[in-house]
C-alpha positions as CSV (number, residue, x, y, z in Angstrom):
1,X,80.2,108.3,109.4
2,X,76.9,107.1,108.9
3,X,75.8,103.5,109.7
4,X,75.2,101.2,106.8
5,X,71.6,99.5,106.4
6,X,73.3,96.1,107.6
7,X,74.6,98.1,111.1
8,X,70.8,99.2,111.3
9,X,68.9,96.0,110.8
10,X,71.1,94.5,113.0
11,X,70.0,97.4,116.0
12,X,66.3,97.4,114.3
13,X,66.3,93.3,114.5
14,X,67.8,93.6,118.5
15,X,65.5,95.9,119.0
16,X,62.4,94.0,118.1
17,X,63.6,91.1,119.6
18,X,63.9,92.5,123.1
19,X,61.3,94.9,123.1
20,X,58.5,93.3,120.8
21,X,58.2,96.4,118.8
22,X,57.6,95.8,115.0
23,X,58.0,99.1,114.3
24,X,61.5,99.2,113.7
25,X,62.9,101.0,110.9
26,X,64.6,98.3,108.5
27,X,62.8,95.8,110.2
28,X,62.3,93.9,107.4
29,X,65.4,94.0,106.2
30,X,66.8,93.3,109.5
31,X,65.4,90.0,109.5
32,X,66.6,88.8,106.1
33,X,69.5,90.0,106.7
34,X,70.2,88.1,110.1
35,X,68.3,84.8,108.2
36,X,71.3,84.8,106.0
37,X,73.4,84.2,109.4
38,X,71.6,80.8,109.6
39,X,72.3,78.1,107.4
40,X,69.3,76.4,108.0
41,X,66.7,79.1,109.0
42,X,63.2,77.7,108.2
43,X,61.1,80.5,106.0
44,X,57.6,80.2,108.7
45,X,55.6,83.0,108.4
46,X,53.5,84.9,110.4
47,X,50.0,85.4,109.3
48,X,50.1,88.9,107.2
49,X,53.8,88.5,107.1
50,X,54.7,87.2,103.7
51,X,58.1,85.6,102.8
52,X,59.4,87.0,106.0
53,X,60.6,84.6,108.8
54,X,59.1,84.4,112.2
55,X,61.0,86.3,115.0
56,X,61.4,83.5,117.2
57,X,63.7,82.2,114.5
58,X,66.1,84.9,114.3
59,X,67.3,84.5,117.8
60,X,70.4,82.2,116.9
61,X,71.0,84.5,113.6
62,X,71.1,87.6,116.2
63,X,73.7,85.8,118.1
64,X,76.1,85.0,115.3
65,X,75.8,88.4,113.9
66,X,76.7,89.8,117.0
67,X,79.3,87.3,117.7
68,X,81.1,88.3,113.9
């Protein structure tokens, strides 16, 4: 069984947020996908970044998914 592209964001977003890399596959996704964990995640972005949230805040939306 193949993993879903939810089960790899959520490796692609652990990744980057240990390691630093932004060269994730899904990495993008990864972090809108774990911003919907927060109810209150601020959209900041990162210059060159777009609509996509800083890292730092997807540290609290990494634990819940994990947690779930």
């Amino acid at each position: 069984m193949q993993p879903t592209v939810a089960q790899y964001a959520a490796v692609a977003a652990a990744t980057t947020l240990i390691t630093g890399t932004t060269s994730a596959p899904y990495l993008l996704e990864a972090a809108d996908l774990l911003a919907g964990h927060v109810a209150r995640v601020d959209r900041e972005t990162l210059p060159g970044q777009g609509h996509h949230p800083e890292p730092r805040l997807l540290a609290n939306a990494l634990a819940a998914a994990v947690r779930r």
